[in-house]
Steps between C-alpha positions, in 0.01 A plus 500: 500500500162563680179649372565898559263722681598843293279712240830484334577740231693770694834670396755403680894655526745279703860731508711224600593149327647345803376126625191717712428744223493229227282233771247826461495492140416168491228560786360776357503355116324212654240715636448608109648846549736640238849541654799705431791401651810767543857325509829733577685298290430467085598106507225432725231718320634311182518143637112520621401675159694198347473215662230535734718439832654762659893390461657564829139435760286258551594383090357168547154621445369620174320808550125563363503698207302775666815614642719755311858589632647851423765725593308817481313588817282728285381226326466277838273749690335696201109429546560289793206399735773344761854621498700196736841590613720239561888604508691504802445776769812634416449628110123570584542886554731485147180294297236713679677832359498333110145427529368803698404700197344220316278335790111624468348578809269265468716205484547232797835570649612143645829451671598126519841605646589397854743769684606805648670805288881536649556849610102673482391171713194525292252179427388468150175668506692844728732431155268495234274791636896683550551478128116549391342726697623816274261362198214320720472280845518127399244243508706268689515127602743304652530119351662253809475164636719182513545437135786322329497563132567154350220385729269776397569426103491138549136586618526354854261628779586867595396758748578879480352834677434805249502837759374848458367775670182482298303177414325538175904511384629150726165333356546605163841290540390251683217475220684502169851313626364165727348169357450185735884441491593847584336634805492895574364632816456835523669734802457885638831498651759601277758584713478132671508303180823695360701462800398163566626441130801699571615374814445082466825554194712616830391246720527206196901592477484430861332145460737448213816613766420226758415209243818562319686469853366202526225547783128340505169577435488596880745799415301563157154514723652679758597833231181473312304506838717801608449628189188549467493731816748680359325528208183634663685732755630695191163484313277655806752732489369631167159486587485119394188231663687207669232330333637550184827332571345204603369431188626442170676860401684388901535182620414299174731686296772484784454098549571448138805699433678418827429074392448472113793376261359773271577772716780763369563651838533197674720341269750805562463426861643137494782636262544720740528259771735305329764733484459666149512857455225710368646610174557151414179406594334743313691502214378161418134565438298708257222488798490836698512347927288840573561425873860600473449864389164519743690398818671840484206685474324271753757574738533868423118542558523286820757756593252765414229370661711453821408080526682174550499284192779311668503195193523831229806647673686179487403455128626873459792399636564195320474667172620844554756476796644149381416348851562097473170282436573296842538815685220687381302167598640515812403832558145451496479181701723692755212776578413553835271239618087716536164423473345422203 
């Protein structure tokens, strides 16, 4: 698994058993931290507790005994060092609002959630310090990267970016959660690592779209490559270095999720592009394809922000205006010819 590089013997709440949140169990109990692991759902608390596998993601691994699943998120964050949220963007605000009176100041608020809140058009960390800053201002880090679960639990090379606004709190991350299989670089730019996070889930449907119409890798290359400048226009928007998004929170992150079989968002795409219909697709899967409720706010900020995010307005469309696959490809290949 790799000789680790951490002190080890932190505290560590994860509030979310998902494929990511239970790869950073097994991470983090690697690392020789105790873990508490928060699951929504009893059978999943009880399966780990059991069995040692988590019943419903990533089950083919056994999980190290330093991990402990509950269902009470005061017993997940009570005493934490690190609290690591990993649900979707959509429930964070409701988990957030069950843990605010039980978080300690002190404690390491990191979000491992990639999106945008639908309707406030707020990042994570605008979120957390929405629902926090009443009892105290949040130590806060944002966890991103190109990162497939399986791949991280199997123990495979990985790279990820820990941002916040102070450094003594990314290094303390970057510290306590890498080894020599699971790289963390550290990052001042908040605001460019959670859009870049955000944004590649929009842009991966699109990939998704034009494989599952049958076009190449030129058409795949041609919306990542787009994509990426679509990606940054938003992000400098917000304040964002264009620096950031060419690294690993950005580009890396992007590359991956628009290419890998693992990828949730992309999968949806070639669904998509075959002709299914979104309930269908989605009804299928336990997964949460985060892209498909961050397009909307992707677009809505767009709109806010008066810019042209030309491949997010055709994914809008596609999902929320039930424009054809073909024609929504169509679309953007029939944009009036410009410079680069």
């Amino acid at each position: 698994m790799g000789k680790t590089e951490s002190s080890g013997g932190k505290r560590i709440g994860i509030i979310g058993a998902g494929s990511w949140g239970t790869a950073l169990a097994i991470i983090a109990a690697r690392n020789r931290h105790h873990v508490t692991l928060w699951a929504r759902e009893e059978d999943v608390a009880r399966g780990i507790q059991q069995t040692r596998k988590n019943p419903f993601y990533l089950s083919q691994f056994e999980l190290p005994d330093a991990i402990h699943a509950t269902t009470s998120l005061a017993e997940a964050v009570a005493g934490t060092d690190f609290a690591i949220i990993v649900v979707p963007s959509h429930a964070m605000r409701e988990v957030l609002a069950g843990v605010r009176h039980l978080l300690e100041p002190t404690t390491l608020v990191i979000s491992a959630t990639k999106g945008v809140e639908n309707g406030s058009l707020m990042r994570m960390s605008e979120l957390i310090v929405d629902v926090l800053k009443e009892r105290f201002e949040p130590r806060f880090v944002a966890l991103s990267g190109p990162s497939f679960a399986l791949e991280v639990a199997k123990g495979y090379p990985t790279a990820l970016v820990a941002a916040s606004t102070l450094p003594e709190w990314r290094e303390t991350v970057q510290r306590e959660l890498s080894s020599n299989l699971f790289r963390i670089y550290t990052n001042s730019d908040v605001a460019g690592v959670e859009l870049g996070g955000a944004v590649k889930n929009v842009v991966a449907i699109a990939s998704g779209v034009v494989n599952g119409l049958g076009f190449g890798m030129n058409s795949v290359a041609a919306i990542i490559t787009r994509g990426l400048a679509e990606m940054t226009r938003l992000a400098l928007s917000q304040g964002a270095r264009p620096e950031t998004l060419a690294g690993l929170a950005g580009l890396g992150d992007l590359v991956l999720t628009c290419t890998g079989e693992l990828s949730r968002n992309r999968r949806v795409g070639v669904e998509l592009g075959r002709g299914r219909k979104l309930p269908e697709i989605l009804s299928q899967t336990r997964e949460v394809a985060e892209g498909v409720k961050t397009t909307r706010a992707i677009y809505e900020l767009g709109k806010r922000m008066n810019l042209d995010l030309p491949i997010t307005a055709s994914i809008y469309a596609l999902l929320y205006e039930d424009k054809p696959a073909l024609e929504s490809a169509n679309e953007l290949m029939e944009r009036p010819l410009k410079k680069e």
